[in-house]
N, C-alpha and C positions, 0 to 999 in steps of 0.2 A: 504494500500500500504506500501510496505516497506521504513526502510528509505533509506535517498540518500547516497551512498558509492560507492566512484566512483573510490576505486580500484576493484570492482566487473564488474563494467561496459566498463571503460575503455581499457583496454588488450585484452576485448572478444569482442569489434567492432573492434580494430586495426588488428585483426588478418581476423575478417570477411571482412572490407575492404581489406585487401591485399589476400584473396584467391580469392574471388570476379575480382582483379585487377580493382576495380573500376574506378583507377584513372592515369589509362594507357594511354597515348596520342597515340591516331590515327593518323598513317600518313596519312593515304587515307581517312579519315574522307572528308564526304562532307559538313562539318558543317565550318564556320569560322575561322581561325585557330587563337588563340591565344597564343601566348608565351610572359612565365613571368620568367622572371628570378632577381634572388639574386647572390652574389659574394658569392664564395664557400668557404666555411669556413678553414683557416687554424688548423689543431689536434693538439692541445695543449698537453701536457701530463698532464696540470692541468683539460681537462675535462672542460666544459659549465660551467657558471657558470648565476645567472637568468638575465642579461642584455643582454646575447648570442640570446636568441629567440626570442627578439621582433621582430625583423627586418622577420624573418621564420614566424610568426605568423601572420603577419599585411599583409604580403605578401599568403599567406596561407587563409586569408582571402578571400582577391580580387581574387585570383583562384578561390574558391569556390565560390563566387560571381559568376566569370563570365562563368562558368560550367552551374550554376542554369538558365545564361542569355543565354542558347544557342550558346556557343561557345565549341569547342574545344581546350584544354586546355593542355599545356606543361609547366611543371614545375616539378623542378627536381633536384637532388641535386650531388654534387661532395669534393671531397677533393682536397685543394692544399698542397699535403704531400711533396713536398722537403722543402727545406729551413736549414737556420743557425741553429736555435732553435732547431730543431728534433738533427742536427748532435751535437750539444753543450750538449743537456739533455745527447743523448747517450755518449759519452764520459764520463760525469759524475758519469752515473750507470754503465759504463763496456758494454754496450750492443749493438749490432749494430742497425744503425739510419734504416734500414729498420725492423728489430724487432720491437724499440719502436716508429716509426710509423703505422705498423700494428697494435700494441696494440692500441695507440690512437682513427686511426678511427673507432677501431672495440668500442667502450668505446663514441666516438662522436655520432656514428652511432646510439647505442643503447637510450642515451640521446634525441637526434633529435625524433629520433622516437615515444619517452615517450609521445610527441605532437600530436599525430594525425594526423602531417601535411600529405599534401594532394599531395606528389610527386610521381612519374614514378622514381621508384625504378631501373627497368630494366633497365636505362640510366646513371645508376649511371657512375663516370667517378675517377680514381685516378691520380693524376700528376706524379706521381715516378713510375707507370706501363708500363715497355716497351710499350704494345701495345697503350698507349698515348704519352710517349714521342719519340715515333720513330717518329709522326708527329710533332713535334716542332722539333726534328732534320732535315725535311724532308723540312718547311719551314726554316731553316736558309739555306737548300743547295740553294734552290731558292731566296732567299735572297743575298750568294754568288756569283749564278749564274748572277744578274744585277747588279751587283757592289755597293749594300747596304749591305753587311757583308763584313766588312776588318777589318785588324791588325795594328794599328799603334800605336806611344808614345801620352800618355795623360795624365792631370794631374786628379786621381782621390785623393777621401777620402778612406784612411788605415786605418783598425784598428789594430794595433803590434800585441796584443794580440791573435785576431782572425786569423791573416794573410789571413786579403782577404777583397777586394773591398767593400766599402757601399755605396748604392745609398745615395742622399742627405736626401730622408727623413728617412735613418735608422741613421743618422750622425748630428740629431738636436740637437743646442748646441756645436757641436764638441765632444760631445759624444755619441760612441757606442752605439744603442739603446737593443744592445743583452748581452754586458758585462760589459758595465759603463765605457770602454777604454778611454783617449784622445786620437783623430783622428788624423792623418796625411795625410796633404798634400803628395803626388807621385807621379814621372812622372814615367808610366810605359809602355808597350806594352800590348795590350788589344783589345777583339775582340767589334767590333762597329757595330751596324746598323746606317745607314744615313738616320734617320729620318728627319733632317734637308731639305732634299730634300722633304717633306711635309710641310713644314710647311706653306705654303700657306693657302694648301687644309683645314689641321687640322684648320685653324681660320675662312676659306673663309663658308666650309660647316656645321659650326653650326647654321646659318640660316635655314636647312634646317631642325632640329631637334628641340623638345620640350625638354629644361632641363630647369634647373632653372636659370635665369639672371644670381644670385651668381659664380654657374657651367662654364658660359660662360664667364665671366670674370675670371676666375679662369684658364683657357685655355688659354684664350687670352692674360692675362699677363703673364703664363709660358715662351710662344712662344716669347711674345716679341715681334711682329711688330713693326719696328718705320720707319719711310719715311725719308729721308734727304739726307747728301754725304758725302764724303769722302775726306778730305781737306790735305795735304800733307805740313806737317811740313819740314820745310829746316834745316840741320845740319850744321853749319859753317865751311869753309874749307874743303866742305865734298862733293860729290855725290850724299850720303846717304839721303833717304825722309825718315818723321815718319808719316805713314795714321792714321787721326783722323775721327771715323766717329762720327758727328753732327746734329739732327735734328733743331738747332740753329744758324744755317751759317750768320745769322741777326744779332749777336751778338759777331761776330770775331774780329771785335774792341777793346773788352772787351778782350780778352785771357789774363791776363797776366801771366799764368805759365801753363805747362805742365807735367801729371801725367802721369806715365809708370807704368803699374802691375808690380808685383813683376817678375812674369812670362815673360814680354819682352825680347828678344835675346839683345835690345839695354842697357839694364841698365849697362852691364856691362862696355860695349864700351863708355858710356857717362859719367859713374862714375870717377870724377879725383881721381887723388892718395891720395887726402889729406880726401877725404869723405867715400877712399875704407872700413876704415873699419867699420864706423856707418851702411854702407849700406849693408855689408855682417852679422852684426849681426841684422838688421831687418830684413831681408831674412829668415834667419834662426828659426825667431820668427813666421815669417808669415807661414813656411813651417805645423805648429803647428795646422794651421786652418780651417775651413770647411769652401766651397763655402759660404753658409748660412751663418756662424759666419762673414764672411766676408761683403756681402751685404745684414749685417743687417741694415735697415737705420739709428736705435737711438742709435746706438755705437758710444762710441767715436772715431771720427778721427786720425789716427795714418798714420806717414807717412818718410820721409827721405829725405833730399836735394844730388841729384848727384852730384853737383857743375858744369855739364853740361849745357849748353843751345842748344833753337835750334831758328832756325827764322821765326815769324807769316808771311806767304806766302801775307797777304793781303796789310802790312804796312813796313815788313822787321825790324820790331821792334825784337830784342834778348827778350826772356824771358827763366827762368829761368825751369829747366827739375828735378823734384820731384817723389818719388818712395812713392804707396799708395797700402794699400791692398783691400782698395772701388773699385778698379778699377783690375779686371777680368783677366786674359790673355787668356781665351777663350771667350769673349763675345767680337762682334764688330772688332776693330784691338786690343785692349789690350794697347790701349793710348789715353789720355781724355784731350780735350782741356777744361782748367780752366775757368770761366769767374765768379768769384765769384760775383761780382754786380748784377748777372739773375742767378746765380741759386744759392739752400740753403746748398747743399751740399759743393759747395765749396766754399761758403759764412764762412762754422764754418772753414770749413780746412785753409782757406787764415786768418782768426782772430786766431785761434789759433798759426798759423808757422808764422804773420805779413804781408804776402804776401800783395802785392800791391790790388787794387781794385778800377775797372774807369767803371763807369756806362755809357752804352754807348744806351740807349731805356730810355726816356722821360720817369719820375716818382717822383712821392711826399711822395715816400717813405724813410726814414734813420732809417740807424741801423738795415738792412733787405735786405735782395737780394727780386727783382722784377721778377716777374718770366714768369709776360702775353708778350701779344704781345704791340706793342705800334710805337713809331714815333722815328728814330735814332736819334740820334747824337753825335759829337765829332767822327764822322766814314765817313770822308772824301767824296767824290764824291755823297756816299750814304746818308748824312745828309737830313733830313725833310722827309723820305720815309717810309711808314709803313712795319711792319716787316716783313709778307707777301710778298711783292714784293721785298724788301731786300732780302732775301731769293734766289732768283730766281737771283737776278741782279750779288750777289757777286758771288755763285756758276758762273754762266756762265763766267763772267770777270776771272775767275782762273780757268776754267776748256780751255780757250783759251792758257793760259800757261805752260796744261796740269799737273797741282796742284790741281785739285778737278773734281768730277763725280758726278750726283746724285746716290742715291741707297737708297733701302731697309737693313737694318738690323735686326738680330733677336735675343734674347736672347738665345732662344733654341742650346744645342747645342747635338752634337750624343749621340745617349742611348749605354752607356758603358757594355756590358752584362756580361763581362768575370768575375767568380767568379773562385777563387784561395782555393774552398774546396769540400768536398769529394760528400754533398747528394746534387747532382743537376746534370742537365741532360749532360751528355758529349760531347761537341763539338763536331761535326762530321770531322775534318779536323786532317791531316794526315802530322809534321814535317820533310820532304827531305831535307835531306844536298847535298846530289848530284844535285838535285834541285833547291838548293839554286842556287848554283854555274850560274846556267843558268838563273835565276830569277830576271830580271831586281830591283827587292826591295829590291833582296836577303834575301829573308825572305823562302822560300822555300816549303810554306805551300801548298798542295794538299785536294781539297775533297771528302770523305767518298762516291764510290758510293750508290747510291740510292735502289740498289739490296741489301748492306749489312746493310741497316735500319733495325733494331734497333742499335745502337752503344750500347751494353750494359755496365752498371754500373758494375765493377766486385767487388767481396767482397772481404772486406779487413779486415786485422786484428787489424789494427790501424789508427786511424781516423783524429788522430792530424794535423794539419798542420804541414808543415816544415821547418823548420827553413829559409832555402831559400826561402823562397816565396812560393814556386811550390806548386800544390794543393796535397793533400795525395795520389793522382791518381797515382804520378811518380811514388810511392811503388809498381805498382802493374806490375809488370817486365814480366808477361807473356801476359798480356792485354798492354801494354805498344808499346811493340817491333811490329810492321806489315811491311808488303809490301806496299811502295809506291803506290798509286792508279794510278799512270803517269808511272813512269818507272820501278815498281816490284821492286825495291832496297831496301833494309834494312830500314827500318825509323820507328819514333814514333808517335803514337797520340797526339794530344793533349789535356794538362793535367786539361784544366781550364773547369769549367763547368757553364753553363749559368745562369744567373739571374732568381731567380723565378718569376719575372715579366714579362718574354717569356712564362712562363705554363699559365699563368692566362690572356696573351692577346687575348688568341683562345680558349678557354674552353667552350664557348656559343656555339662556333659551332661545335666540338663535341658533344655537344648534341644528336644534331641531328639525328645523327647515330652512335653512342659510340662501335658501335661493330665493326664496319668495317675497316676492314685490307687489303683492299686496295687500299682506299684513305681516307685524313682526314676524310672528309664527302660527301656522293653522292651526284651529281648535283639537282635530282630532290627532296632530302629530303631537303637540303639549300635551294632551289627555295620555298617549301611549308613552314618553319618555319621560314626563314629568312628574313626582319631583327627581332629584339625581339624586342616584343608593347612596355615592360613596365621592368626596371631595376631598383633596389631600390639598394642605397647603403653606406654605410659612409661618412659622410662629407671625410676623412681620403683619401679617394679613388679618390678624385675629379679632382686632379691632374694627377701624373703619370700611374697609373692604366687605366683611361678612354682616359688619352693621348697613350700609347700605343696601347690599345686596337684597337681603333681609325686608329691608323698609318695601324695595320696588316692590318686588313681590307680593305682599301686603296690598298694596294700594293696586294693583293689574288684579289681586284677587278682588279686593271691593267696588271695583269696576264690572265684573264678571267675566274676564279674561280668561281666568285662570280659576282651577279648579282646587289651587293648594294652598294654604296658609304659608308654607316654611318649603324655599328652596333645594334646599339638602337635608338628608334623613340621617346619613351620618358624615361624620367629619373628623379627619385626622390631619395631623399636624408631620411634616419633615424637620431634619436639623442639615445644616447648612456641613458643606465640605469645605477644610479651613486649606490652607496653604502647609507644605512642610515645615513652617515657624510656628504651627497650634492658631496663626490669625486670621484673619476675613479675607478672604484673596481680593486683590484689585490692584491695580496696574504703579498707585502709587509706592505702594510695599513691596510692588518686583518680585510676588510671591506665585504670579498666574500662572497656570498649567494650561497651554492648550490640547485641547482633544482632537483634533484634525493628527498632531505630533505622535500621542500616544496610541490612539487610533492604528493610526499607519505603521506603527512599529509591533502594535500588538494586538490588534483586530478587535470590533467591536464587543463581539463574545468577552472576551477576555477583562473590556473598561466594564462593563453591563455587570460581572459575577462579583469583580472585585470592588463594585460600589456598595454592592450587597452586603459582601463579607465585612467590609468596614467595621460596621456595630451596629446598634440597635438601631433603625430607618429615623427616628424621631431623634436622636441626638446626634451633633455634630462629631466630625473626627477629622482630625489630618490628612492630607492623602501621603501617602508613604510609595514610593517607588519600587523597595522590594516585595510590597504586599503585591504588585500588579504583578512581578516575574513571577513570583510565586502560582498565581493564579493562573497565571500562561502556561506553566508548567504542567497544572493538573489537569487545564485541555487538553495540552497535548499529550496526556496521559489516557484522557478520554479519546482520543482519536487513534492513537494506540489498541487501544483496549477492545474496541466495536468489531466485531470480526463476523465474515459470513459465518455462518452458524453450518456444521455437518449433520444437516439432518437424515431420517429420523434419530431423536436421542430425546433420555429421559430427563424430565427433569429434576435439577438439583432439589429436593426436599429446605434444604439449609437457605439455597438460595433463594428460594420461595418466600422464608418465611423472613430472610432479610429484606428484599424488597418488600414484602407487604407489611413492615412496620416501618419502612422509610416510606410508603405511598400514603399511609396516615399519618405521620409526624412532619414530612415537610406540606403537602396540602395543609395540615393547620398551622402551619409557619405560613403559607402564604394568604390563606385563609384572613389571619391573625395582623398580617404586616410586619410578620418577624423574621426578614428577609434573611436577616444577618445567620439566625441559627439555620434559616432554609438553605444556603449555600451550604454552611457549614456540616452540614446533614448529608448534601452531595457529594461531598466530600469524605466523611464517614463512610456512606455507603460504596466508593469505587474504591474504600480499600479493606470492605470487607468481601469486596465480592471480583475485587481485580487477578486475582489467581486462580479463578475456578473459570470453568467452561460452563456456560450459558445456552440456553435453547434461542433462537430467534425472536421468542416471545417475552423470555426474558430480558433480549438487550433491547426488544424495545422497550418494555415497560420503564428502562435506565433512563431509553433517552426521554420520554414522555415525561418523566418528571424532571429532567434538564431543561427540555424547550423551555418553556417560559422564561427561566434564566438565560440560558443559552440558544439563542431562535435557530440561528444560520448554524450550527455546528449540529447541532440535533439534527437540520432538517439535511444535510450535505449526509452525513451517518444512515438515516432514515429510508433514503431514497437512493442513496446510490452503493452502501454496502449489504443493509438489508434487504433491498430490491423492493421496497412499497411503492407504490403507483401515485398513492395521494398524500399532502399534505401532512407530516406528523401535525401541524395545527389545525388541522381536521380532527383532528382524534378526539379522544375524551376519554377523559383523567383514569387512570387507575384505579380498580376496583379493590376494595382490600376485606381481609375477610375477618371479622369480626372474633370468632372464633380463634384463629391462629393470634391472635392480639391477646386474649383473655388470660392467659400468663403473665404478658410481658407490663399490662396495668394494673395500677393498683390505686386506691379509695384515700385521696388526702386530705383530712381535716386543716380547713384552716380556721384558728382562733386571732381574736383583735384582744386583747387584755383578757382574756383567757375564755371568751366567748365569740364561741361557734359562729361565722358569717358564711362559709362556703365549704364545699367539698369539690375540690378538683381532680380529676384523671392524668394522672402521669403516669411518665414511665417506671417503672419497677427500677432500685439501687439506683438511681439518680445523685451525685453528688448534693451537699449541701448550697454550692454556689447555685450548680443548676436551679434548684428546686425554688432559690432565692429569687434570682430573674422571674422564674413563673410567676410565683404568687404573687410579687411585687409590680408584676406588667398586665397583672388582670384587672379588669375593668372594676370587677365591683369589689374587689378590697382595696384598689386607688379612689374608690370615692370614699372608704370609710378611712383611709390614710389622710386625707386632702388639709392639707396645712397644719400635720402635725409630723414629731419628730421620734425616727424608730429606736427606742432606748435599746434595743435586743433584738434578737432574732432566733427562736427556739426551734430546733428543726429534731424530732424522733424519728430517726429513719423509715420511710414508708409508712408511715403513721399519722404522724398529726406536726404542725405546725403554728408556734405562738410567734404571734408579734406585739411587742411590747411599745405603747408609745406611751 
């Protein structure tokens, strides 16, 4: 046999699968329908580099898995081409962003492909292709149309440089994550969705979805829930109320000073003349800062005295009115009653300025703010009463004086979409000054019918931003000027173009149907693929990404679009491949591995096994140079090993009953997403079985459970030494036989502090480590772990297992 060289092999299966369309998703299929999806990769002009595919591989796997299990199978891939980055490279080289976007995916494209993976090509989808973004324009008119897209003043993060809006997480640190800018605070006019008016839904229906604890927490503190009221600070001599919302109304005894964001309308009206001007130069300092910079917790406290007071509503006691940049002016009311004795925050802020401090909740605590609940006092009427019913007692005695409400608060607040540069998709709304005039907001803005979807991007010669703010769009003076869509009158578009976090919140469900031009997606292709089983994605993503996505959905189901509440059913997370230094790869650190190099030297099979082998799929690892020779080796051990079989012969008893507990133990490694042990298993099993002679039947059931790891080496094996006519990914999975298993498992109690939560099936004499990884990567003893710390780990061999936290 020849040797193994798997740039011979490689190209001339990827080409035979896609004439083949082996791996085309059936709509009408009457087979189970599965859909898998990944977050679609932004084109870099840098090109893949080997940390890029894991996430396409590991997922590419579990497709092929569950193809072989009898499912019908959707998986598929897309570019999200607008964005900052594309328009910043082009300027730099002279070329326009839809040029060196085109080059990119056509350069991504080819890369991806180098893989084998196992996508529906036909569905491919672009974000900057009219006939995709006519539908994100088409959902913000229906978004317009209920009164969840408007225009109004907001304070976002600037970057000067770039002139144009950054979400928070392009703005960490207060610096530009695209040019290294310092960020500025701005109030400006800016188009909004009112996802706020979700926010219930968004925390209420994660119950009804499989993500990970981490995930859900990670929502749920975006969003911000808190229960409480709303207490009404008095201004002396004045009319004037200041609403403080509090989930601590137990604890109003305590206020001795009141914080106003910088952002309050009242600071300046309470600022007297002799503190006007400390207070206009922290302003100024704070205007300097990103949301983030601002409530970060372990910053130091920074803040300003107005020389104002105003009067605690419960006691009429004057306390003193303080300007901080801890405190928001979009979160809540944007003013925070102090009670430094119960809480930590403004425990440092009151020892740092001197501020007073009267502990008013029973504690044995000093030199510490107390922060549980407890028994009042020194809080009149209320004294001896636990804080829970305090709670309840005070709110109602001052909501009689109509000074305080219960309510809900939320941290969340509208997703800011209007971006102020050229490569993104263009608002569909249309600025009337005659319009105006009759426009109760006076804002005068009209929208884009739905007959003239697409609003297209026009070309421009110059890309810059401009100096005014305005996005580069104003330049384009013949795409600029139209007919009013209300009154036919002279008027202009407008200039700002959407956040690319609008392309990537509905991109799953074009899928669906990627061709169709006359609605996002037809009803009966979203009914057959929607929702999607299984979404793997970044830690990175877990936030805004999955929050929007989330909201669209939501709003297309209240519509009756859609038939689902929640886009994904379940969802797992990747970890990121570092550079041989354990750091982030990127071009500045000189740590980048290309895969085009490693590729070529060691065939795709080889990059694909040994991303696997790495470690566990969700945490990050190094990439190591001899882990890859390593893994080249045991191909070609495997290519070695494949041999036409001299039949008839009997088969090996031993080898029997070794493949059929490798065909149950890696199928739930793939199953599972535990790639790393399902390599590694592969590997086990070609050296318990690499010296013995095999039936036909046996090497294939070897390769069958390699494909999915290994596509092109399985299928070269498959078809040209065993002489099979079709597709090993045709097949379907190995059968295993239950019986021959029932030795080799055995019944594992697992205890949490010495009570019973689960009993798992493993394998029989499992090391302690082993047995450690299982229990610790199952789902449901990770949510009774979930932010606590494992004092112990008690393992009785095949027996029972205590976790001590």
């Amino acid at each position: 046999m020849s040797k193994y060289d798997p740039s011979k092999i490689e190209k001339k299966w990827q080409k035979y699968w896609e004439a083949k369309k082996l791996y085309r998703a059936d709509d009408k299929s009457k087979k189970e329908k599965y859909y898998q999806l990944e977050t679609f990769p932004y084109p870099s002009a840098a090109g893949l580099h080997v940390g890029h595919p894991k996430g396409y591989i590991g997922e590419d796997i579990h497709s092929r898995f569950m193809r072989m299990n009898g499912k019908e199978v959707m998986y598929t891939m897309g570019w999200d081409a607008f964005g900052l980055p594309t328009e910043n490279y082009a300027i730099k080289v002279g070329k326009s962003p839809k040029e060196v976007a085109g080059a990119n995916i056509k350069n991504f494209k080819r890369q991806v492909k180098m893989f084998g993976l196992s996508y529906d090509w036909e569905r491919e989808i672009n974000t900057s292709d009219p006939s995709y973004y006519k539908w994100t324009q088409w959902i913000f008119l229906k978004m317009y149309e209920k009164g969840l897209a408007y225009r109004a003043k907001t304070f976002v993060n600037w970057c000067p440089k770039d002139k144009t809006v950054l979400a928070n997480e392009q703005a960490e640190g207060g610096i530009c994550d695209r040019c290294g800018t310092q960020v500025e605070q701005k109030e400006l006019y800016q188009w909004m969705f009112k996802i706020t008016d979700y926010a219930d839904r968004l925390i209420d229906d994660l119950d009804i979805v499989d993500y990970p604890e981490t995930t859900k927490v990670a929502q749920r503190n975006w969003i911000g829930r808190s229960e409480g009221a709303i207490i009404q600070f008095l201004i002396p001599n004045s009319k004037l109320l200041i609403p403080v919302f509090t989930t601590r109304a137990d604890t109003l005894f305590g206020a001795t000073y009141l914080v106003l964001a910088p952002e309050h309308p009242m600071v300046m009206k309470l600022t007297k003349d002799e503190n006007l001007n400390a207070v206009n130069k922290y302003l100024e300092e704070v205007r300097k800062k990103t949301e983030m910079e601002r409530l970060h917790t372990d910053k130091s406290k920074t803040g300003v005295d107005t020389g104002g007071y105003v009067m605690n509503p419960i006691n009429n006691e004057k306390i003193p009115v303080w300007v901080a940049d801890y405190v928001v002016g979009w979160y809540g009311t944007g003013a925070v009653m102090a009670v430094p004795a119960h809480d930590e925050r403004d425990w440092d802020f009151a020892k740092k300025f001197d501020l007073p401090i009267k502990p008013v909740i029973v504690s044995s605590i000093e030199d510490k703010s107390y922060e549980e609940d407890g028994e009042l006092v020194d809080s009149g009427e209320f004294n001896g009463m636990k804080s829970a019913e305090a709670r309840k007692k005070i709110v109602e005695k001052l909501k009689d004086k109509k000074l305080a409400e219960f309510k809900k608060n939320y941290k969340l607040h509208d997703w800011v979409i209007s971006r102020q540069r050229y490569w993104g998709v263009p608002i569909p709304m249309i600025h009337c000054e005659k319009c105006a005039l009759r426009d109760a907001s006076g804002q005068g803005y009209q929208p884009v019918s739905e007959k003239d979807l697409p609003v297209e991007l026009p070309n421009l010669d110059e890309y810059k931003p401009a100096e005014d703010g305005r996005s580069p769009l104003a330049r384009a003076k013949e795409w600029l000027v139209v007919k009013c869509s209300k009154c036919g009158q002279k008027a202009e578009r407008e200039t700002d173009t959407m956040d690319t976090f609008v392309d990537s919140s509905w991109y799953y469900l074009r899928y669906t149907d990627s061709k169709n031009n006359k609605i996002f997606a037809s009803e009966d292709k979203l009914k057959h693929w929607m929702p999607v089983n299984l979404y793997i994605i970044g830690s990175e993503h877990v936030i805004l990404h999955l929050l929007y996505a989330r909201f669209i959905v939501k709003f297309l189901f209240d519509q009756g679009y859609l038939n689902f509440k929640e886009p994904f059913l379940k969802l797992r997370h990747l970890g990121l491949i570092q550079g041989t230094d354990g750091q982030k790869m990127s071009k500045s650190r000189g740590n980048v591995i290309n895969p085009d190099e490693v590729v070529e030297e060691y065939g795709a099979d080889t990059v694909r096994l040994y991303e696997m082998f790495m470690g566990p799929f969700e945490d990050g690892q190094p990439w190591d140079s001899k882990g890859v020779v390593g893994t080249y080796r045991f191909l070609n051990r495997v290519w070695n090993f494949i041999k036409e079989p001299e039949e008839p012969k009997l088969a090996n008893k031993e080898v029997d009953r070794i493949l059929n507990k490798a065909t149950k133990e890696i199928g739930d490694d793939i199953k599972n997403l535990k790639f790393n042990t399902g390599a590694s298993g592969l590997m086990k099993l070609l050296n318990a079985i690499e010296d013995k002679w095999l039936t036909k039947k046996q090497y294939g059931t070897f390769l069958k459970l390699l494909a999915p790891f290994a596509p092109h080496i399985s299928e070269e094996l498959w078809q040209t030494v065993l002489k099979n006519k079709k597709s090993i990914h045709l097949e379907a999975w190995p059968q295993y036989d239950e019986e021959l298993l029932a030795d080799e498992l055995i019944d594992l109690v697992v205890q949490i502090n010495g009570t019973k939560r689960d009993v798992l099936k493993i394998t029989k004499g499992l090391s302690e480590e082993e047995v450690k990884n299982i229990v610790l990567s199952n789902e449901k003893v990770k949510k009774y772990l979930a932010g606590k710390e494992i004092k112990k780990f008690i393992y009785i061999k095949d027996r029972l297992v205590n976790v001590v936290v």
